[in-house]
C-alpha positions in Angstrom: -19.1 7.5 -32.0 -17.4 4.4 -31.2 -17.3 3.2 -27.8 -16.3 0.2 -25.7 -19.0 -2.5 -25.5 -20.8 -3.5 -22.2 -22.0 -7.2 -21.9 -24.2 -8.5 -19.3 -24.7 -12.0 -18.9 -28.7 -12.5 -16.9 -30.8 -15.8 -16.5 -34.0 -16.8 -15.1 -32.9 -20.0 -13.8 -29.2 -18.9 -12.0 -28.5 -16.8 -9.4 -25.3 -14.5 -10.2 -23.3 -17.5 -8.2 -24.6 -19.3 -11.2 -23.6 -17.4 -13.8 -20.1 -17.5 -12.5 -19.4 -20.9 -12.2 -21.2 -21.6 -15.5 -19.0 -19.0 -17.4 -15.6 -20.6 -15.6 -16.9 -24.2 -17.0 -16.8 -22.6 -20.4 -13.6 -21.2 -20.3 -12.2 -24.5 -19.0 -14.2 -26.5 -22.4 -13.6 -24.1 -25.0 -10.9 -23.3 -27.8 -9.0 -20.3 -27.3 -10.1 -20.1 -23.5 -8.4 -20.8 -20.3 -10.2 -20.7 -17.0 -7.1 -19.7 -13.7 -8.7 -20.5 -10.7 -6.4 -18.9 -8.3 -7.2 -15.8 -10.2 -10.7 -16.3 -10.2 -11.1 -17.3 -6.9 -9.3 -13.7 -5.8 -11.1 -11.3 -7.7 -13.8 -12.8 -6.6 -12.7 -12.4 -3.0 -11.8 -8.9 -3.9 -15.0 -8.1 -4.9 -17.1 -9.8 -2.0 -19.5 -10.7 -4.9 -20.6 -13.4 -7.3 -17.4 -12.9 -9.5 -14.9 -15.2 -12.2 -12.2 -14.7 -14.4 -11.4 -16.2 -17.8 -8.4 -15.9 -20.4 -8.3 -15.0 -24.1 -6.2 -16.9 -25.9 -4.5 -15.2 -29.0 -2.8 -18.2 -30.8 -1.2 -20.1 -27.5 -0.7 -17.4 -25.4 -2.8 -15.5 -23.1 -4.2 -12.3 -24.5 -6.5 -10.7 -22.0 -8.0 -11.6 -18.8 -11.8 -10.9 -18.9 -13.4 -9.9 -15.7 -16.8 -10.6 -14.3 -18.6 -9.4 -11.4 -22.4 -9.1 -9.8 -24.8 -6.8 -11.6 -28.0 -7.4 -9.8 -28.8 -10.9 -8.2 -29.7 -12.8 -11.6 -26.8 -10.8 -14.0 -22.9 -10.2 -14.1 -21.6 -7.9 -16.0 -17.4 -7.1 -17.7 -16.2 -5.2 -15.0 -12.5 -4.9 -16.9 -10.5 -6.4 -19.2 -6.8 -7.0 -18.5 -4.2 -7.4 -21.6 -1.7 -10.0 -21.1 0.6 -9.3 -24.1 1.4 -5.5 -24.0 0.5 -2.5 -21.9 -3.1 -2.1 -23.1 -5.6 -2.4 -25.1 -6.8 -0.4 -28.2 -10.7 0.2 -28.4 -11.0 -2.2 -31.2 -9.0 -4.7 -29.4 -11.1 -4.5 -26.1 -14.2 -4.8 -28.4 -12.6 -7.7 -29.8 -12.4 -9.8 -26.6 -15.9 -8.4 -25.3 -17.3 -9.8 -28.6 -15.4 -13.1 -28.6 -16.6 -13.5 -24.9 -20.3 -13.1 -25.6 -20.0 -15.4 -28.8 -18.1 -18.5 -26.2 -21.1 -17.5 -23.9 -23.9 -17.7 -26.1 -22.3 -21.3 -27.9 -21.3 -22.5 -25.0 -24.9 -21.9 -22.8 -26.6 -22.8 -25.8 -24.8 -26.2 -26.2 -25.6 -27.2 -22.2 -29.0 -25.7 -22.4 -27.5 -23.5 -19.6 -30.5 -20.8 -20.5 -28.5 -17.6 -20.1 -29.2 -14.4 -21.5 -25.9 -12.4 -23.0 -26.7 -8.6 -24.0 -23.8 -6.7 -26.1 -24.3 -3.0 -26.4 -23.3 -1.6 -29.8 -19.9 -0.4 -30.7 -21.0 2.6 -32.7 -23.5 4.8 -30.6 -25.5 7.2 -32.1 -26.8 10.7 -30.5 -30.2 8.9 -30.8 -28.7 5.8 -28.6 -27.4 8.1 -25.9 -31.4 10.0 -25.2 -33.4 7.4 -23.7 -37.1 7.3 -23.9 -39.6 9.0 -26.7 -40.5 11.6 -24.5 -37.3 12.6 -23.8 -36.3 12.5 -27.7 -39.1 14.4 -28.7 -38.6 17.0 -26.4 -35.0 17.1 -27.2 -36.1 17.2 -31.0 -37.9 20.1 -30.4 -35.5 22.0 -29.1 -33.1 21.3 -32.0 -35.8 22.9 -34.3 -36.0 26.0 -32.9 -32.7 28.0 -32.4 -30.5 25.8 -30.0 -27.8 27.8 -30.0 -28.7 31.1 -29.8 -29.0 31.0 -26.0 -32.5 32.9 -26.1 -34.3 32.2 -22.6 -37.3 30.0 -25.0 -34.8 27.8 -26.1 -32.9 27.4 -22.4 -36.7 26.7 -21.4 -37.1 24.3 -24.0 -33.2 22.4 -23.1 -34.7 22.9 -19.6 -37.7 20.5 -20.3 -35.8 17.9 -22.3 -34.0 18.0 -19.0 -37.0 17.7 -16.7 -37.7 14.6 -18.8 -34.5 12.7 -18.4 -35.1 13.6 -15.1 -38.3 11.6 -14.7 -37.0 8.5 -15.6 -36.7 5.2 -13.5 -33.0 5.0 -15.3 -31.1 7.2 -13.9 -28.4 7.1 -15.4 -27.2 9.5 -18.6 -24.1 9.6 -20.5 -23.4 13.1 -20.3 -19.8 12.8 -21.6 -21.3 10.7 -24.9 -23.9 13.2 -24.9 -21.5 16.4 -25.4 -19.2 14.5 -27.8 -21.9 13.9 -30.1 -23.1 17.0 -30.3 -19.5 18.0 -31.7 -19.7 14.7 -33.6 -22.8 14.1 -34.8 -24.2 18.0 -35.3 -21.2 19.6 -36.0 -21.6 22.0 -32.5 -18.8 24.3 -32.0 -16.8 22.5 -28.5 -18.3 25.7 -26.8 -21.9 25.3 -27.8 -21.6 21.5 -26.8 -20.1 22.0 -22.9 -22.3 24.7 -22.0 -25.5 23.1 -23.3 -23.9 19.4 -21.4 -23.2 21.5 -18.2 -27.0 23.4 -18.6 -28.4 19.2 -18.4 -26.0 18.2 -15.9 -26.6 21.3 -13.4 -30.5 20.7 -14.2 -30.5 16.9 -13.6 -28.3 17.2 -9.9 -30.7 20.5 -9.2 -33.8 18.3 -9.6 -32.3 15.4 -7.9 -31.6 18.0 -5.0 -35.1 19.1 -5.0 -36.3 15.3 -4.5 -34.3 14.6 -1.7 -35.7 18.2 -0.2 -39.1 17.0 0.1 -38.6 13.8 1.6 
């Protein structure tokens, strides 16, 4: 499944302030990059954090404004990408800029010894991407190798304990809407099969997040 790319620029050595001036340098040194202040300076007003803006060039013309904003205290992440030319942007366009903004990043930090970290997810994502954790895929691989789809109570019990093990996770978060499409996707699920076993997960996971809450 193809999807848009996430990057997250971290360091040791800068604070998310940091990061943000560091990355509006870059786009005022580099080929193919603008930095607008104005526009930086109110976005990051907007978004009472750590925030800057740079522009894409596509020949001499701005393409797309690429947005930054505060992560955690040492991190900012693409909050949005803005296309200057047209309307919007396809996915492989958007993917595109998110590449070409982690490759100025990287050169760029690398050449002023800036010592920033720049993580780009992957464009294709797999069902095996989207399940985090070994525990979690092994319990979701045995309930594939039973009868997943059958609806007996065993293999809901079995769905139910891949869920109580996404559950357990310090990450919280999982991509429910990834998950279902792969399922289509990737296993060739009937649209039917997919949603009710997505909704099964996501009624477990805010069930067991209920429960937690409960006994505080």
């Amino acid at each position: 499944m193809k999807c848009h790319r996430e990057l997250v620029v971290s360091s040791k050595y800068f604070d998310a302030e940091g990061i943000a001036r560091e990355i509006e340098q870059f786009g005022v040194e580099a080929d193919a990059w603008l930095f607008p202040p104005e526009e930086s300076a109110k976005y990051q007003e907007i978004c009472g954090d750590p925030s800057c803006c740079i522009v894409s060039l596509r020949g001499a013309r701005p393409f797309a404004a690429v947005h930054f904003t505060k992560k955690r205290d040492n991190a900012l992440y693409v909050a949005n990408i803005i296309p200057l030319q047209k309307p919007a942007l396809s996915l492989e366009e958007y993917n595109e800029v998110v590449a070409n903004s982690a490759k100025l990043i990287r050169a760029s930090g690398r050449e002023k010894g800036a010592h920033l970290s720049v993580r780009l997810s992957k464009q294709d994502v797999a069902l095996a991407d989207v399940i985090p954790g070994r525990l979690c895929k092994r319990r979701f691989e045995v309930f594939l190798s039973m009868h997943p789809r059958s609806y007996h109570p065993l293999d809901i019990r079995r769905l139910d304990e891949f869920t109580c093990s996404i559950s357990s996770l310090k990450r919280k978060f999982f991509d429910l809407d990834a998950f279902e499409h792969l399922l289509v996707e990737e296993l060739k699920w009937s649209g039917r099969d997919a949603n009710w076993c997505r909704t099964r997960v996501e009624i477990g996971l805010d069930v067991l997040e209920a429960k937690k809450s409960y006994w505080r």
